[in-house]
C-alpha positions as CSV (number, residue, x, y, z in Angstrom):
1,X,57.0,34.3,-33.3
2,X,57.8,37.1,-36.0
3,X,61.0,37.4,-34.6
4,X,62.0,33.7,-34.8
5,X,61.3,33.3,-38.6
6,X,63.0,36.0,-39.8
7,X,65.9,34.9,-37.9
8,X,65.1,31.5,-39.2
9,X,65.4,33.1,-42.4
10,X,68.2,34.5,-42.4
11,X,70.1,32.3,-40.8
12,X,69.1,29.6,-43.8
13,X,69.9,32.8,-46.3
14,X,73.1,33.4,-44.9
15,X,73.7,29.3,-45.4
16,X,73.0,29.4,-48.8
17,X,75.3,32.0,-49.7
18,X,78.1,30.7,-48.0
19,X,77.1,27.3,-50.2
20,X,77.0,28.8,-53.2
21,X,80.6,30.9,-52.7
22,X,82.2,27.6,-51.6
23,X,82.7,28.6,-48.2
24,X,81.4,25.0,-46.8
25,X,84.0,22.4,-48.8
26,X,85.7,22.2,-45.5
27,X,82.3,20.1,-44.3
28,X,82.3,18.3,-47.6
29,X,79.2,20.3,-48.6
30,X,80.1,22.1,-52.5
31,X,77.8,23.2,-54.9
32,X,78.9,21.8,-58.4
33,X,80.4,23.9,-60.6
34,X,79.1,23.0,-64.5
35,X,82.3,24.7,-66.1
36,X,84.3,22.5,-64.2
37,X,82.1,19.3,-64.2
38,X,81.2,19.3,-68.0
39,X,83.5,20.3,-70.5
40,X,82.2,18.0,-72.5
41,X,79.4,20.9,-73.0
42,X,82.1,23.4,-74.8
43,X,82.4,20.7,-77.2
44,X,79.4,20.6,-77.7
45,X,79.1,24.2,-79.3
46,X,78.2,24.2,-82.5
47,X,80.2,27.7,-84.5
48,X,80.2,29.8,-81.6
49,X,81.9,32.4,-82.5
50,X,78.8,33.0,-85.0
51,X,76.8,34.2,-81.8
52,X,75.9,37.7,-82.0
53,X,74.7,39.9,-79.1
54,X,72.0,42.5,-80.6
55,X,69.7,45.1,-79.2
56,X,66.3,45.5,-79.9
57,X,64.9,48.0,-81.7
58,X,63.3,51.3,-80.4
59,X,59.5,50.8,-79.8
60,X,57.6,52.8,-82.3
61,X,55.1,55.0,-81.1
């Protein structure tokens, strides 16, 4: 029984990464891409070149 849900599993794991990497658009089944889909969203941005990466301070003791 063990034995048949793992392979359950893995089978459905194995699915879903070859969903996600496009692997099943020859069955018509293709995850949406949002850079693709939306470019509407990059207009969107509002100054983003104003976006600044930082790292947080050393905790102090």
């Amino acid at each position: 029984m063990l034995r048949l849900l793992v392979a359950a599993l893995l089978i459905a794991n194995l699915g879903y990464f070859a969903w996600t990497r496009g692997a099943l658009a020859l069955f018509g089944a293709e995850p949406a891409r949002f850079s693709e889909t939306e470019p509407q969203r990059l207009q969107q941005q509002v100054r983003p070149e104003m976006l600044q990466i930082r790292r947080n301070p050393p905790a102090k003791p």
